[in-house]
PASEBA-1860 file (N, C-alpha, C; in nm, 3 decimals):
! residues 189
1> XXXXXXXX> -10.432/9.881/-3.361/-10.340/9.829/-3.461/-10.351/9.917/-3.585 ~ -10.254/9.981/-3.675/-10.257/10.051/-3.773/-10.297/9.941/-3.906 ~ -10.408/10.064/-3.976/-10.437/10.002/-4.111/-10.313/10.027/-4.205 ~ -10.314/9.951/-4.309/-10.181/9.971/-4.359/-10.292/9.992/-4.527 ~ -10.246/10.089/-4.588/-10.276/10.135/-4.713/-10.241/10.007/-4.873 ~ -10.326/10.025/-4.942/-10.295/9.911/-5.064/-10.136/9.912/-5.065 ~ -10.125/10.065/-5.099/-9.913/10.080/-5.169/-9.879/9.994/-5.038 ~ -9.871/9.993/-4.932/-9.808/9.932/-4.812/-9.815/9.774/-4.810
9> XXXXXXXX> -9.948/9.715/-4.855/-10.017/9.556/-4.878/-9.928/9.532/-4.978 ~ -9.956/9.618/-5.110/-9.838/9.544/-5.219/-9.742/9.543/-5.217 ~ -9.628/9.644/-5.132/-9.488/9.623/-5.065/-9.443/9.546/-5.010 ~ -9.552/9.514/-4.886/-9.553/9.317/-4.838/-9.566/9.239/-4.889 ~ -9.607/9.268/-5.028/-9.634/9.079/-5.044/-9.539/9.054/-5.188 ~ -9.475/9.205/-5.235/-9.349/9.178/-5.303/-9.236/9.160/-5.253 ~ -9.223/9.205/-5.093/-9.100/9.157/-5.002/-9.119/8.996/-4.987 ~ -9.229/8.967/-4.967/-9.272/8.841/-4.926/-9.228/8.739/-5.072
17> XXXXXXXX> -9.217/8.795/-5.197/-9.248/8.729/-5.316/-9.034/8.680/-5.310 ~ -8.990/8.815/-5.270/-8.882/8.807/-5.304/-8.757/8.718/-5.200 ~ -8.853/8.736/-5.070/-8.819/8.693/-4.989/-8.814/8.492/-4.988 ~ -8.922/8.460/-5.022/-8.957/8.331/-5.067/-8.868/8.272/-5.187 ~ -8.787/8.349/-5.285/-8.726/8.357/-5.388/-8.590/8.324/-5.374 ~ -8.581/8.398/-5.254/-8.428/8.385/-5.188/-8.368/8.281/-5.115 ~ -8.520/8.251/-5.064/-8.449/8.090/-4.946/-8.507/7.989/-5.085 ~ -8.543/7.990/-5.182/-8.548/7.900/-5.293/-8.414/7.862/-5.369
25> XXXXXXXX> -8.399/8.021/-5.410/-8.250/7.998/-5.421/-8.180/7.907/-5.396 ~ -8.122/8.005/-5.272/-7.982/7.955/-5.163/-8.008/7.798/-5.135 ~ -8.131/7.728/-5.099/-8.159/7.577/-5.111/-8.143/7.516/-5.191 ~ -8.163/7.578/-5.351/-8.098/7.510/-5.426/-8.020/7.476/-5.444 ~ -7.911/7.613/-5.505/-7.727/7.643/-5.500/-7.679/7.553/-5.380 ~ -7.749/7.532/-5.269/-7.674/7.430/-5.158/-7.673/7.288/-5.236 ~ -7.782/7.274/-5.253/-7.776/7.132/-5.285/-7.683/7.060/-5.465 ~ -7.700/7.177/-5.535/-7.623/7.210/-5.641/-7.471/7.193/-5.583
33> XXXXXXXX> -7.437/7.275/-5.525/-7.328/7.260/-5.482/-7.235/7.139/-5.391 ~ -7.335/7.054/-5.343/-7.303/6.963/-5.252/-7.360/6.810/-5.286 ~ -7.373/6.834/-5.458/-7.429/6.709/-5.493/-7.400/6.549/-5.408 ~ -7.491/6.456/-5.439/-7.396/6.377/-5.361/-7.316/6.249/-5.429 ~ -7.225/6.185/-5.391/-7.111/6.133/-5.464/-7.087/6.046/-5.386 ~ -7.080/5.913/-5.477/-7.067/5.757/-5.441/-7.006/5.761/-5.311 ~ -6.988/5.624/-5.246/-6.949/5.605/-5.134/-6.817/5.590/-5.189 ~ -6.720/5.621/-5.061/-6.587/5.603/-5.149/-6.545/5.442/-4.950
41> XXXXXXXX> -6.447/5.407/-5.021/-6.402/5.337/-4.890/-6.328/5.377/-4.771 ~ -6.258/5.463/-4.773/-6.211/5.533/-4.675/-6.262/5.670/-4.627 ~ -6.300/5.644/-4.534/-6.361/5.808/-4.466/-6.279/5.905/-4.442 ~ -6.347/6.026/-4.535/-6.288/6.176/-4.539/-6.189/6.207/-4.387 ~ -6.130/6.261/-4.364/-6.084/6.353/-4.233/-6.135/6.427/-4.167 ~ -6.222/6.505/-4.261/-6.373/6.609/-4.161/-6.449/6.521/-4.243 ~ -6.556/6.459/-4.181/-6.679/6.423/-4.249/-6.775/6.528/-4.285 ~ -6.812/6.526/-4.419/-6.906/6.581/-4.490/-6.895/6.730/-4.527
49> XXXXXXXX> -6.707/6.748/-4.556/-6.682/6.847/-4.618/-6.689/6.960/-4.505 ~ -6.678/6.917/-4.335/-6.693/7.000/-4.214/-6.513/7.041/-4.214 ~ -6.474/7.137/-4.173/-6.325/7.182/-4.139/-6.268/7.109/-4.009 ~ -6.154/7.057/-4.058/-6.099/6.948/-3.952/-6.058/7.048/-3.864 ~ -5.976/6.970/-3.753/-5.966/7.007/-3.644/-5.819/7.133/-3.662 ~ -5.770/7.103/-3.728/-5.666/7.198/-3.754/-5.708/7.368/-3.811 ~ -5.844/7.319/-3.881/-5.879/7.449/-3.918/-5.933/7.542/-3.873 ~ -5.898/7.618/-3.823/-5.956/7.758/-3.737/-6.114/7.808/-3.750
57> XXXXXXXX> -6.118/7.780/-3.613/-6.311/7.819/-3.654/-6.354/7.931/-3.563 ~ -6.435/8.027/-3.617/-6.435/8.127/-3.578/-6.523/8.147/-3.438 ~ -6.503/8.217/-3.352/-6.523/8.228/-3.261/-6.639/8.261/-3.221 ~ -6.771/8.144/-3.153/-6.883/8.135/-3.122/-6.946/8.300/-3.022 ~ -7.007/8.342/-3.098/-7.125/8.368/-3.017/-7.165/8.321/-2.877 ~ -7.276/8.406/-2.764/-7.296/8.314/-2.650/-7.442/8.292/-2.732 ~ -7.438/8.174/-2.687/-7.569/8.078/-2.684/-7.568/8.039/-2.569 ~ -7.692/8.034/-2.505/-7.711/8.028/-2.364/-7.732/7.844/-2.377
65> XXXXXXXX> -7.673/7.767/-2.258/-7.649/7.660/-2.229/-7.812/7.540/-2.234 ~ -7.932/7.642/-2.164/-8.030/7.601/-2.150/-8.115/7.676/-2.222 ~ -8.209/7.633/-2.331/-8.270/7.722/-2.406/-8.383/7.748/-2.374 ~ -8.407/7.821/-2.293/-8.561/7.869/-2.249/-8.680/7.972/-2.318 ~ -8.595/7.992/-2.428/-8.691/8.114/-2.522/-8.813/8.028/-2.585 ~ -8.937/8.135/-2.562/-9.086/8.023/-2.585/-9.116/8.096/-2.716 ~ -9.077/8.138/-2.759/-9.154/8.216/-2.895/-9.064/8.124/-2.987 ~ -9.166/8.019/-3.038/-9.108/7.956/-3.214/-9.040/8.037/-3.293
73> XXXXXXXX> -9.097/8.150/-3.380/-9.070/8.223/-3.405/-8.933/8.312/-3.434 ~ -8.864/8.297/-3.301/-8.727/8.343/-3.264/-8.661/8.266/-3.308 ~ -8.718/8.123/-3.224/-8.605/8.012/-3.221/-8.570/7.991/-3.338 ~ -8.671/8.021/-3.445/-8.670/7.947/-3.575/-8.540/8.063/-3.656 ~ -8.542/8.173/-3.666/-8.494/8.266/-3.659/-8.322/8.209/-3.614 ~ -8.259/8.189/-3.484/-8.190/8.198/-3.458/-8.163/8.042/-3.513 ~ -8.192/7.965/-3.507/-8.165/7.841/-3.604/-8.089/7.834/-3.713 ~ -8.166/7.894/-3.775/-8.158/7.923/-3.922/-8.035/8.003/-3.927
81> XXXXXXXX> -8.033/8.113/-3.846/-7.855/8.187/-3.858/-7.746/8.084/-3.816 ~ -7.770/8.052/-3.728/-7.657/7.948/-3.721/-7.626/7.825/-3.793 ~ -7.741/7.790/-3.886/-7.728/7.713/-3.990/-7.647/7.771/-4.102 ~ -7.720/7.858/-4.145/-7.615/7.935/-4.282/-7.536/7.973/-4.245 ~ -7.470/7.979/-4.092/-7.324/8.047/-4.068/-7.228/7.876/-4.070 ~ -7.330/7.781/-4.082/-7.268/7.620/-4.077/-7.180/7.584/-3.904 ~ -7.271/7.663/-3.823/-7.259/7.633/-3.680/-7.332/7.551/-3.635 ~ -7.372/7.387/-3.687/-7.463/7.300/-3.645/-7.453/7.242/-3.544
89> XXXXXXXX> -7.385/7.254/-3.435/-7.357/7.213/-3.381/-7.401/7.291/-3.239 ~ -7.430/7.424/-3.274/-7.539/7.508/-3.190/-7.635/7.550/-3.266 ~ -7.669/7.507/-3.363/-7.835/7.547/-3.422/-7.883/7.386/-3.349 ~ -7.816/7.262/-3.341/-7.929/7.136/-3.341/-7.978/7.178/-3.186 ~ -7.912/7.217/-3.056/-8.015/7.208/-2.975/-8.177/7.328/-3.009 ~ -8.107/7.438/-3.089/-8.222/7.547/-3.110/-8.318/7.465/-3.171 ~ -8.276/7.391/-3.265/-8.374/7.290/-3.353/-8.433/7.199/-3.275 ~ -8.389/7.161/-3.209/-8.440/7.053/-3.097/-8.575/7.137/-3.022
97> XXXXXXXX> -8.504/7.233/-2.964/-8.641/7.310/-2.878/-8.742/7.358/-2.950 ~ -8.701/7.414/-3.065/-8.818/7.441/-3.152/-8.934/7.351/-3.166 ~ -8.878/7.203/-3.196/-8.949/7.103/-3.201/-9.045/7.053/-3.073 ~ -8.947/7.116/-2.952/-9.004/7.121/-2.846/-9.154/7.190/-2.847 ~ -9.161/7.287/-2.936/-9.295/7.401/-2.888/-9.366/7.337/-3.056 ~ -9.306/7.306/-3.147/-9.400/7.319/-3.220/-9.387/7.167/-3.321 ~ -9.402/7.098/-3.255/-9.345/6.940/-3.258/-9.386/6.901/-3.457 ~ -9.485/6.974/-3.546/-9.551/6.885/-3.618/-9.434/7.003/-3.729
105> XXXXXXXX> -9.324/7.089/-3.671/-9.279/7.169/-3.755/-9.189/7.101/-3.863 ~ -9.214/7.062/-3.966/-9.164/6.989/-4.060/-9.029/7.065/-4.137 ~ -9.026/7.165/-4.153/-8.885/7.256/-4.170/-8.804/7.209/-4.086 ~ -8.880/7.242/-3.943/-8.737/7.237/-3.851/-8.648/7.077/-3.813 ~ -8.802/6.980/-3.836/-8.737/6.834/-3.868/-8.615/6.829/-3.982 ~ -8.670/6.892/-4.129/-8.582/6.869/-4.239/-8.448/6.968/-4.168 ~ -8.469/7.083/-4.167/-8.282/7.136/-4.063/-8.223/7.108/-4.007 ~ -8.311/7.002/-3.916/-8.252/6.958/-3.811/-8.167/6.823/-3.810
113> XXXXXXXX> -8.250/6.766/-3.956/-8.221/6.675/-4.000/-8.085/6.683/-4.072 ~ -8.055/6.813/-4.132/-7.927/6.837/-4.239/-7.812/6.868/-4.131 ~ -7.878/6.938/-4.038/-7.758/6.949/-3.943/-7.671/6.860/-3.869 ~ -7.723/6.744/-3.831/-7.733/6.683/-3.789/-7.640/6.578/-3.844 ~ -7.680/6.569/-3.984/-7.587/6.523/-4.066/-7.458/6.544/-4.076 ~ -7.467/6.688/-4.132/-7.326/6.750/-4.143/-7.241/6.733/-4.016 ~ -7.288/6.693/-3.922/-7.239/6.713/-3.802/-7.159/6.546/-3.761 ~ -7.190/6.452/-3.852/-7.112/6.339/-3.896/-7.260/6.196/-3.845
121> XXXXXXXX> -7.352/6.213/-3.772/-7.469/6.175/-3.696/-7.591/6.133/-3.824 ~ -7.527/6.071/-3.900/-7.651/6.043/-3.966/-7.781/5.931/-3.968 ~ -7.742/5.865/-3.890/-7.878/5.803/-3.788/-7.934/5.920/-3.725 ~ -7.882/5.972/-3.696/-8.024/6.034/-3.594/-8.059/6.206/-3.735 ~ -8.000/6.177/-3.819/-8.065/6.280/-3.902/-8.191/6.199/-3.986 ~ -8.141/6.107/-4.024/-8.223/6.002/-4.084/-8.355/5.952/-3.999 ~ -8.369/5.979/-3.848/-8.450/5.906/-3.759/-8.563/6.062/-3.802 ~ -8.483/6.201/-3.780/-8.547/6.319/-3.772/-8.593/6.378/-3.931
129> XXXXXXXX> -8.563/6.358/-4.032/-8.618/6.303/-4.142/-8.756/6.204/-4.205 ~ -8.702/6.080/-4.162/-8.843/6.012/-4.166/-8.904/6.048/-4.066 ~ -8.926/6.129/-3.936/-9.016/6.144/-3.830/-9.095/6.280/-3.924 ~ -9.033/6.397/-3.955/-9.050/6.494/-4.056/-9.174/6.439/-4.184 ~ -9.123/6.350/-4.224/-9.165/6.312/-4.387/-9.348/6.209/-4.332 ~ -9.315/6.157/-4.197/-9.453/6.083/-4.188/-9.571/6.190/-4.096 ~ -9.478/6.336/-4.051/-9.583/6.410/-4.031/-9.652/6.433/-4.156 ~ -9.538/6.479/-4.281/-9.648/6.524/-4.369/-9.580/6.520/-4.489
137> XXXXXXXX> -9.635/6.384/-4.530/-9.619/6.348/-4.681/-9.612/6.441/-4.822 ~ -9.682/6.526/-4.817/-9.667/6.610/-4.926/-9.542/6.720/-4.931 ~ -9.522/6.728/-4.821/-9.344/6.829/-4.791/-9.283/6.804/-4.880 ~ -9.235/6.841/-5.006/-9.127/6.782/-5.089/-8.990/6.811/-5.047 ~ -8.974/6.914/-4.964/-8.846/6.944/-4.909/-8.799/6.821/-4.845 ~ -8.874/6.808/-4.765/-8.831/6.654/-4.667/-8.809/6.577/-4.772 ~ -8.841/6.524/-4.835/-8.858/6.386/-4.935/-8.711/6.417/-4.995 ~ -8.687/6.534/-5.040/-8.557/6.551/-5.132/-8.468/6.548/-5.006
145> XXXXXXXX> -8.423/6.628/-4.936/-8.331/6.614/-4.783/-8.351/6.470/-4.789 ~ -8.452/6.416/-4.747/-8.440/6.270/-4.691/-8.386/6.168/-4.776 ~ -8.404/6.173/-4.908/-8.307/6.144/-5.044/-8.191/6.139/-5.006 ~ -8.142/6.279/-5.046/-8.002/6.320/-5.014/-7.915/6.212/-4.923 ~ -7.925/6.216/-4.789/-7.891/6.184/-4.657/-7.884/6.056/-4.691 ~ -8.004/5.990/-4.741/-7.979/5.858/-4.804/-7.924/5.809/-4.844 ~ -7.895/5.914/-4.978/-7.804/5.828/-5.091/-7.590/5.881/-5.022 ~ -7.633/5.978/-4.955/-7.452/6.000/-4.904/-7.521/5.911/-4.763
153> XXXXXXXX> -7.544/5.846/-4.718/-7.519/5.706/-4.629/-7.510/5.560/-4.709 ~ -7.528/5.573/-4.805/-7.490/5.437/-4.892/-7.617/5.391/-4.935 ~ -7.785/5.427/-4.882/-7.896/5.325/-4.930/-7.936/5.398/-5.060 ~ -7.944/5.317/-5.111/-7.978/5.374/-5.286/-8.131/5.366/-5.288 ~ -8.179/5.239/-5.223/-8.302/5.202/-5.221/-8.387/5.296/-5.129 ~ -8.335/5.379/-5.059/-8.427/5.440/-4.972/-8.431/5.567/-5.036 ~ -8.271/5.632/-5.090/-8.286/5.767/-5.163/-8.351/5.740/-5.281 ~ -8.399/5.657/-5.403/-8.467/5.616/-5.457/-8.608/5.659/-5.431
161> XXXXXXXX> -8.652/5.582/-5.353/-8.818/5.565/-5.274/-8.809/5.732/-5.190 ~ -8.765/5.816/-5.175/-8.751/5.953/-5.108/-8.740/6.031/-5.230 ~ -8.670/6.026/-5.302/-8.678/6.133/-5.409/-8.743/6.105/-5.523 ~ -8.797/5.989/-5.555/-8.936/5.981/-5.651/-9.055/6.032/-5.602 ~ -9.064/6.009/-5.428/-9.152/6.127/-5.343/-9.144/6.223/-5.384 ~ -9.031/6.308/-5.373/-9.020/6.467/-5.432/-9.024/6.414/-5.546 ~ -9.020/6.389/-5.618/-9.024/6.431/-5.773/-9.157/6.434/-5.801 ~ -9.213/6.304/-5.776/-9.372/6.287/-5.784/-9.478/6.410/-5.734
169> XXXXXXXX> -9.434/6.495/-5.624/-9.511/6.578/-5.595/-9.497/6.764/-5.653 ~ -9.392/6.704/-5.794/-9.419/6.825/-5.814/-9.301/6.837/-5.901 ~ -9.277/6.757/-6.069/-9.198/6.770/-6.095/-9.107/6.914/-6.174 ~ -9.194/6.990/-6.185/-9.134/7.108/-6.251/-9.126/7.207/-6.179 ~ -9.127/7.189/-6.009/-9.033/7.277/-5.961/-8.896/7.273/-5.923 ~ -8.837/7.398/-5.874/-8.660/7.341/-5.827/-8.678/7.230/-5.773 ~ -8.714/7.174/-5.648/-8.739/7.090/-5.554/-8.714/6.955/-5.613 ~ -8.817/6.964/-5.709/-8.854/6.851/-5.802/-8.723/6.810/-5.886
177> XXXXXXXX> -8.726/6.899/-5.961/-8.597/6.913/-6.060/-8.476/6.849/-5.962 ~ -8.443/6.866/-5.869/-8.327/6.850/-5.817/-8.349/6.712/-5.754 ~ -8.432/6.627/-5.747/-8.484/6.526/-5.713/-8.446/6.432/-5.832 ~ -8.542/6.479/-5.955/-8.450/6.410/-6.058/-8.312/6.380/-6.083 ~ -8.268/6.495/-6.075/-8.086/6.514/-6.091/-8.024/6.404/-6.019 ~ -8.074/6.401/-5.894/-8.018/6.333/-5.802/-8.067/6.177/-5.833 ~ -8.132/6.134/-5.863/-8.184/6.015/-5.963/-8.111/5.958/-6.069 ~ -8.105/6.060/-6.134/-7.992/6.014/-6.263/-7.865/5.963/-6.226
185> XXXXX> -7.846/6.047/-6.065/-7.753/5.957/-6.038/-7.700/5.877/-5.962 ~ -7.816/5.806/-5.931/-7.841/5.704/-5.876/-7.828/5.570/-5.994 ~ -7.912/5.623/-6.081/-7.945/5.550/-6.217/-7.773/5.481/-6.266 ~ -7.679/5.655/-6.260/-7.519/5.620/-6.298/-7.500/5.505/-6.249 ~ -7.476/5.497/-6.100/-7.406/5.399/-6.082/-7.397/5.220/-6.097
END
């Protein structure tokens, strides 16, 4: 295996700095962007801001029918692209198998959980959420996701008790911060 030189160590772990920076970001700006907003009484036409059926969707990739790839790793990888391309609908089985190999993976619960959602299924995002949040309590990601999902399904009381979780574990980061936000407006209504 090659030694890799200091200049090479500190190149990694400023890719790594920036890299970590970026999916901080973009998680934010998502959730920034997709605040969530009272229940209204009549249900949208695409649920959850998804492109109705009239709207042209671009033409899938093959994803193989049966997912047999054993490296986490990948899966997690190919997940995740088809998430930010907002193809949830072939990232949830990748998410699913992932969970398959690496069951206590609390990311892939909270993705799997958003996808899932978006995908109009919010019982079973909500089931994969709290399954997520009682592997491991300190996740603030989960706690805020599991918020979220909450409060756009109508329980105030549960996004409440979920995002005082995130907030509580850490209020002066994004995570946190956006936990509050989402509080206040809860508080609004």
């Amino acid at each position: 295996m090659p030694r890799l030189s200091p200049l090479q160590w500190l190149l990694f772990a400023v890719f790594l700095f920036f890299y970590g920076f970026t999916v901080f970001a973009v998680t934010r700006d998502y959730y920034i962007r997709h605040a969530a907003r009272p229940a209204v009484a009549a249900a949208p036409a695409a649920p959850h801001g998804m492109p109705s059926q009239a709207t042209p969707r671009p033409a899938p990739t093959a994803i193989p029918q049966t997912i047999t790839e054993t490296n986490p790793d990948l899966l997690a990888q190919q997940a995740d692209a088809l998430f930010v391309e907002r193809r949830y609908a072939e990232a949830v089985p990748v998410y699913r198998r992932l969970l398959e190999l690496r069951p206590d993976d609390v990311e892939a619960h909270n993705d799997l959980g958003l996808a899932l959602h978006y995908l109009g299924d919010t019982d079973g995002a909500l089931t994969q959420l709290r399954a997520g949040a009682a592997k491991d309590a300190a996740h603030q990601r989960i706690w805020l996701t599991l918020g979220f999902v909450s409060l756009q399904a109508g329980d105030a009381a549960e996004a409440r008790t979920a995002l005082e979780q995130a907030r509580d574990l850490g209020a002066d980061t994004g995570v946190g911060q956006e936990a509050t936000r989402l509080l206040d407006l809860i508080e609004e209504q």
